[in-house]
FILUM-747013 format. One record per residue (C-alpha): z, x, y. Coordinates in steps of 0.05 Angstrom, whole numbers, plus 5000, padded with zeros to 4 digits. Example, Ala and Ser with C-alpha at 12.3 -4.5 7.8 and 13.67 -1.06 7.14 Angstrom:
FILUM-747013
515652464910
514352734979
This chain:
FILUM-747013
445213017940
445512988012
448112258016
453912477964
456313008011
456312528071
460512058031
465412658010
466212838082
466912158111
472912068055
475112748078
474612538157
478911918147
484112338114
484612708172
485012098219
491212098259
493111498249
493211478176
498011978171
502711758216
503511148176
503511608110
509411978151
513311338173
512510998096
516311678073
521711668126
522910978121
523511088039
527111648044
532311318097
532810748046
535111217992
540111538037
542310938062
542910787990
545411377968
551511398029
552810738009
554810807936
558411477957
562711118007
563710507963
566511057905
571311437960
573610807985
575010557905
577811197878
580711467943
579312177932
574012597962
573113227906
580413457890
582413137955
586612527954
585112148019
592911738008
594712448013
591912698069
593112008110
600612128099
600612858123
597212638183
602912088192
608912198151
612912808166
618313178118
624213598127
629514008091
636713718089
639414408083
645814318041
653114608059
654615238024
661415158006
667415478038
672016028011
678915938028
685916248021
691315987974
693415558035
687015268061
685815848116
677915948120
676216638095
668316488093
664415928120
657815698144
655915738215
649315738263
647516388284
641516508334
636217038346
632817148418
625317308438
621917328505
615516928506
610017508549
604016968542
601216848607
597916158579
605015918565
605815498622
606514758637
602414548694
604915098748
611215178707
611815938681
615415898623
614516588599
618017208625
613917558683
613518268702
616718228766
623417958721
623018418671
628818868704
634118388712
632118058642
634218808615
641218768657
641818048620
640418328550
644718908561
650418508594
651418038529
647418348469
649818998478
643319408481
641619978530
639019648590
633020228581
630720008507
630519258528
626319478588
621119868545
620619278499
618918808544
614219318579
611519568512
609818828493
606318658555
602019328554
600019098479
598118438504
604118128451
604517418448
612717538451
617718108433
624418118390
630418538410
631518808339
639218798308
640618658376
637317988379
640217678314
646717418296
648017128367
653516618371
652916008404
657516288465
653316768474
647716358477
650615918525
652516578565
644816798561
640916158586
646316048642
645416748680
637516678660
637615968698
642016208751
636916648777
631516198769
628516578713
625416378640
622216628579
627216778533
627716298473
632416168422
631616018340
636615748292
639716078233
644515898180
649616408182
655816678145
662816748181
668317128160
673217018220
678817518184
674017988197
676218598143
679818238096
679118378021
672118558031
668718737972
673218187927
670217707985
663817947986
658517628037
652817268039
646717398080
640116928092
634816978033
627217298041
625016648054
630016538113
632015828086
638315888061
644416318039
645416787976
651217197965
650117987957
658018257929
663917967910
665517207903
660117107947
655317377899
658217127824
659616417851
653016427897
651615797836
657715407851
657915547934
650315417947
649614747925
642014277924
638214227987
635913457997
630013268034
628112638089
621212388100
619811998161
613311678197
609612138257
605711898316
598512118332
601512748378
605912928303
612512708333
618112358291
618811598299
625611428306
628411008258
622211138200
625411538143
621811248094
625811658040
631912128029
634412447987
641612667999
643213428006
649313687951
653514137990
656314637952
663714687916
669414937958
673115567927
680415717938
682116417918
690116647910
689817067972
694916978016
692317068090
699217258112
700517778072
692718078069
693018148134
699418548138
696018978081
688919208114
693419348180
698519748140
692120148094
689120268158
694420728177
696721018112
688621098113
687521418183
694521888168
693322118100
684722178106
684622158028
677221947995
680121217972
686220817968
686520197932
692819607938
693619027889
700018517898
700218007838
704617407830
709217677770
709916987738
702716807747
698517387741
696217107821
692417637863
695917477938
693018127959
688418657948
684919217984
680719857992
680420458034
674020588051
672219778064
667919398107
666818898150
662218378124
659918158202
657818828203
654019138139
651719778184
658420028173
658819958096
660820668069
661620427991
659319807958
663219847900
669519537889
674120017867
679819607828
674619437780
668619897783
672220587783
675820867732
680621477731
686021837704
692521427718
697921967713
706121787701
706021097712
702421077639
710021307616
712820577629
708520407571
709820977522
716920787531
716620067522
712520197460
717720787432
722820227447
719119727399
717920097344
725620477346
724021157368
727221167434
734821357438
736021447520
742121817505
738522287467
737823067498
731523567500
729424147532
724424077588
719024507618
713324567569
711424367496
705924617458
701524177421
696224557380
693325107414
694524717488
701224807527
703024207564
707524287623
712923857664
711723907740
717824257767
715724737704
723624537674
727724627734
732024087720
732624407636
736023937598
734323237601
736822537571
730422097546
732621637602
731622197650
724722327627
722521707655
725921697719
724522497730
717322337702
717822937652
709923017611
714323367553
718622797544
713122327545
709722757484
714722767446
715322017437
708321977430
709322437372
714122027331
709521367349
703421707315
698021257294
701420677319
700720887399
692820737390
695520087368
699019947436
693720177484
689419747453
694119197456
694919337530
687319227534
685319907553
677720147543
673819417542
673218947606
678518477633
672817947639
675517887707
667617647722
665918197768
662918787757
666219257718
667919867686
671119827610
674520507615
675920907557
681421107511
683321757490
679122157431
682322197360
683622927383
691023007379
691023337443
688022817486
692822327439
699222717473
696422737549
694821957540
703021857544
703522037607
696421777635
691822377628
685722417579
685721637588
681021297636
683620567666
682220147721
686919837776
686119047742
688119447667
693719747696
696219147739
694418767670
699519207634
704219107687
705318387676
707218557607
713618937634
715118527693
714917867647
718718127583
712918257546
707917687562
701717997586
698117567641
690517567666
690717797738
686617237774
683317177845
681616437842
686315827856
682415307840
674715047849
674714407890
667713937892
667013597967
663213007942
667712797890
674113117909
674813327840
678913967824
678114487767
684414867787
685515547741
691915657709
696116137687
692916577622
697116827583
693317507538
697317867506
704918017472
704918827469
712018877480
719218537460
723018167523
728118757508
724019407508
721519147583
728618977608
730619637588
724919997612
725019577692
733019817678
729720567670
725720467729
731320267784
732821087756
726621317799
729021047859
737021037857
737921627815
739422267866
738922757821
733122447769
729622067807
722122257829
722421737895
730121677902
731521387973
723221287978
722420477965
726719997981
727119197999
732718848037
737818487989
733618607923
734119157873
727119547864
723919777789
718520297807
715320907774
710321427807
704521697785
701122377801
694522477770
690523077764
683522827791
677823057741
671823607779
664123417774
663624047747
668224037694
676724167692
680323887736
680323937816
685624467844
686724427922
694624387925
696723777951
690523427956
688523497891
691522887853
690422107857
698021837878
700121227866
706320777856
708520077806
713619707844
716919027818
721618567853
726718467839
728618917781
731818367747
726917877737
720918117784
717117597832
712318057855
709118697822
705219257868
700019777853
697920217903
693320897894
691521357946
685921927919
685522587936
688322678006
687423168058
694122988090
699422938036
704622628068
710522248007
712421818062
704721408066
706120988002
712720768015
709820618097
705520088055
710219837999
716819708045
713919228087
709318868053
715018787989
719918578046
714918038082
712417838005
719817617990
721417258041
715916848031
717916757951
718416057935
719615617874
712115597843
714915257771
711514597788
710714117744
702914137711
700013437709
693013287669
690712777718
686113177750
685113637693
676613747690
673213767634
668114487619
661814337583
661214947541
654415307550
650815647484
652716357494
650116677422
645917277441
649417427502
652418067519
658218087507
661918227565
656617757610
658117177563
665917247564
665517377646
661016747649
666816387609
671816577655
668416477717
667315697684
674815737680
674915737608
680116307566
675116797528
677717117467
672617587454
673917817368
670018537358
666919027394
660918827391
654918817446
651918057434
655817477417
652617087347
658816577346
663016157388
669015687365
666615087410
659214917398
654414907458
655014167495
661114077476
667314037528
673414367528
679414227590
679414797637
683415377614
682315197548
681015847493
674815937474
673416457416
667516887418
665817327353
660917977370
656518257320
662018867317
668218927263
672418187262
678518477299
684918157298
687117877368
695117787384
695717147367
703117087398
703916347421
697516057397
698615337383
696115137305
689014797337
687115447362
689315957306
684315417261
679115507302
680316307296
680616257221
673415787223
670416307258
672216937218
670516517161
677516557130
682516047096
689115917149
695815787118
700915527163
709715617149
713615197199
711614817262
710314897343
706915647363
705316257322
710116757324
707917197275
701417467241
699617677166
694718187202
697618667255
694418487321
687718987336
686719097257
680819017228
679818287187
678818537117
682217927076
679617297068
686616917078
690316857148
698116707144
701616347211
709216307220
710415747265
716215677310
């Protein structure tokens, strides 16, 4: 026994020995080394193969280290006048900070603004950004008591020019001083300043401060067509991260965006926001609005609002909306050129013919003239010119059901599809009442493009035009042009009913003893058709608004000359607090006058080289009024058949391309309602009878000139008969 437990501790003792386990310790290390060395080795050899560490590519991450990209910020396009006179385009706007962080130095250099400069950096700021000389001083001294790597200057600071720049780092290095910096921004000009400001619109930098997007106007519904495709550069760095000159490595090409030209004429829009300003500041009503359209072409050469804006400055912006298409209202008289046109058409107007004025009851609700029948007995011609309601009713009364027919026809109470926003207005009830008060523009609700719409109809003997704001749509890199033409909508009246009637209206102003402007409007050398309009403006509370004479929306339809008019005005002035008859004609006279002289021969000759083609999007399931804006704004003609709220068929399938101006037919999931089809060549009148799913027959040859369906009647036949002529 003993001897076994001196062999168990001798065993035990040489365990213990040092030296054995410092070689047990080195054989593990050295194993252990061999399997990491192992282990690094087949880890390295799979990086190095697959070139990825985890989700990491190592290709990747080399060419971040030494290839560097950038943003070729693309062009947004320009909008210009009808004669090539910028009206909004791109520019390089700054913003200003001053750097407070002591460590901003290079070697001794201070290159941030110190405390003992913080006074005369104030006078600076003050002197060319226009902020108090006190507010700049507590931001600086704000910022440096916060311990604020640097400080902005608020509205102050932004939107600087480059002049003023230049201005800024001058005096700051004429007195030896630094620490104010300078960052780049792309920036919208609009060097007109106000000029046809919410048509115009303006665009302002996105959230993301890398590019433009338009906010109103044509800045915002063509934002597509202006902005155009950023491209991009890629180039090799050095170790410190700088560009190597001469090492893009790749590019792709920035697509600046299409240049618009809108039908504004600069000459004559500025003459119109100088003479609204005054009529403006004299009369202090709550709006005006001013629309001066090309009679032969349905052009817009100028248009304006009272309140406005300037789109330089959006602090100042009192109403966003843009009142020729968003508001609607009660016209008043100048409704009457239309109730006589249409009394005309359908034989119920004898001007010869006498009545009694003053007041005519029509169920239990007396309507009144406004001299209250002062003048007594008056010819129908006279009830025009003297702007007599009773008159008016009683032709309305003899056209019956077929005076629904006509408004309609006029395109009253649905959109113009002008393709910005806007309001349908509405046509009178059924109620006979409202019926009678619609003749002479009461119980009706339009808006300035309907009634400038209806307009054309007189001023071109019954050819109703589309009142348009764009010229033409021109693309930089190609040079092509989609150029919009003249669209013709409508036939509600004979070329003799609106002869007669601009005969009528020369009453209103030559006519001393029956006519409501006599001796009011007049241009140089030219006779002058015009009718007023006074409007009882309807109360938020119900009724109408009674204040004398500042309760009623004026407003005046001029054409010139009577004969065969050029030029057709519309001007409206709402509700003001200093009626004055004399603010109107301050507007019209001049700008009529200045708008003649500058008439010139536009009949030129249309050629189809440069014609573009539209590729016609799918618009089934639309809204209605989106998909036939959407068409317009691609240049195309939208008939829109119904009135229905989604589209379910169009006449040209999507993919397809039609030339610009070109009709395309859009059927709503409302009744089929007949469209005037007045002038319609045979292609187009098939394609109407494909998509009301009815069988076209066809007598003679050329353009229809008649229907077998009254126009705005509901499609109840399943055969469509043309005459061609």
């Amino acid at each position: 026994m003993p001897s076994k437990r001196k062999s168990k501790e001798a065993k035990k003792q040489k365990k213990l020995n040092p030296m054995n386990n410092r070689k047990k310790v080195g054989i593990l290390l050295f194993a252990t080394s061999i399997v990491l060395f192992f282990l690094f080795v087949a880890r390295f050899s799979y990086i190095v193969i697959n070139g990825r560490i985890g989700d990491v590519s190592l290709e990747a991450k080399t060419k971040a280290l030494y290839q560097g990209s950038e943003v070729v910020k693309a062009k947004r396009g320009t909008i210009y006048d009808r004669n090539g006179i910028p009206i909004a385009e791109d520019a390089t706007s700054y913003s200003i900070r001053a750097m407070l962080d002591k460590n901003y130095v290079t070697g001794e250099d201070k290159l941030y603004v110190q405390e003992k400069d913080f006074a005369a950096v104030a006078k600076i700021l003050h002197k060319y950004l226009k902020i108090k000389e006190s507010d700049a001083l507590s931001i600086l001294e704000q910022g440096l008591k916060n311990e604020l790597v640097q400080v902005e200057f608020g509205s102050y600071g932004k939107n600087i020019t480059l002049a003023t720049k230049q201005k800024i780092e001058n005096e700051m290095a004429s007195q030896k001083m630094k620490g104010l910096y300078f960052d780049e921004h792309t920036a919208r000009m609009y060097p007109n300043g106000i000029f046809s400001s919410h048509l115009i619109g303006y665009a302002v930098p996105n959230e993301e401060d890398t590019g433009l997007v338009g906010k109103l106007g044509i800045e915002l519904i063509y934002d597509d067509v202006l902005k155009g495709k950023d491209g991009k550069r890629v180039f090799e760095k050095d170790n410190a991260q700088n560009p190597l000159a001469g090492t893009v490595a790749e590019e792709t090409p920035a697509v600046d965006g299409k240049n618009i030209y809108t039908t504004l004429d600069s000459r004559l829009q500025t003459m119109l926001e100088s003479l609204l300003d005054e009529g403006f500041k004299e009369a202090e009503p709550e709006s005006m609005t001013a629309m001066l359209v090309q009679a032969k072409t349905g052009d817009i050469v100028s248009l304006g609002q009272r309140p406005t804006f300037n789109p330089e400055n959006l602090n100042d912006i009192e109403v966003w909306r843009n009142l020729l298409v968003e508001d609607q209202y009660e016209p008043g008289s100048t409704m009457k050129l239309f109730t006589t046109a249409a009394a005309l058409d359908e034989g119920k107007f004898n001007e010869n013919e006498t009545y009694t004025s003053g007041e005519i009851k029509v169920v239990d609700t007396t309507i009144r003239d406004h001299d209250l029948g002062a003048k007594g007995v008056l010819t129908m011609r006279q009830a025009l010119s003297w702007s007599s309601n009773v008159g008016m009713v009683k032709l309305e009364q003899r056209l019956n059901d077929s005076w629904p027919r006509y408004l309609k026809s006029l395109g009253f109470g649905q959109s113009t599809h002008s393709g910005l926003v806007e309001s349908p207005g509405a046509l009178p009830t059924d109620n006979v009442v409202d019926q009678a008060m619609s003749s002479f523009g009461q119980a009706i609700n339009v808006t300035n493009f309907q009634m400038m719409r209806g307009f054309t109809a007189i001023a071109n003997n019954g050819t109703m035009l589309q009142p348009h704001y764009i010229s033409k749509v021109v693309d930089p890199q190609t040079d092509s042009e989609t150029v919009t033409k003249k669209e013709v909508v409508g036939h509600p009246f004979t070329a003799e009913a609106t002869q007669k009637v601009r005969e009528y209206m020369r009453d209103v102003v030559e006519n001393p003893d029956y006519g409501s402007a006599y001796g009011l409007y007049s241009v140089p050398g030219y006779n002058v058709a015009a009718k007023t309009g006074t409007a009882q403006v309807a109360s938020d509370t119900g009724g109408y608004i009674k204040d004398g004479d500042s309760s009623y929306l004026y407003s005046i339809v001029e054409m010139v000359p009577a004969e065969d008019p050029e030029y057709i005005l519309y001007l409206t002035m709402k509700l003001p607090k200093n009626y004055n008859r004399e603010i109107l004609p301050n507007i019209a006279n001049p700008l009529m006058k200045r708008a003649m002289e500058f008439t010139e021969d536009t009949t030129e000759e249309e050629s189809d080289e440069n014609i573009a083609s539209v590729k016609v999007p799918d618009y089934r399931n639309l809204e209605t009024d989106a998909a036939a804006a959407d068409a317009q704004k691609k240049n195309l003609t939208p008939v829109v058949i119904g009135d229905g709220k989604k589209i379910i068929k169009q006449s040209t399938a999507n993919g397809e391309e039609l030339l610009a101006s070109e009709k395309l037919i859009l059927l709503t999931d409302g009744s089929k309602i007949m469209p005037d089809v007045t002038g319609w060549s045979k292609a187009d009148l098939m394609k109407l009878a494909n998509i009301l799913g009815v069988e076209a027959t066809f007598e003679g040859d050329g353009y229809c000139k008649e229907q077998s369906i009254v126009a705005f009647e509901t499609v109840t036949t399943d055969k469509l008969k043309f005459v061609l002529g």
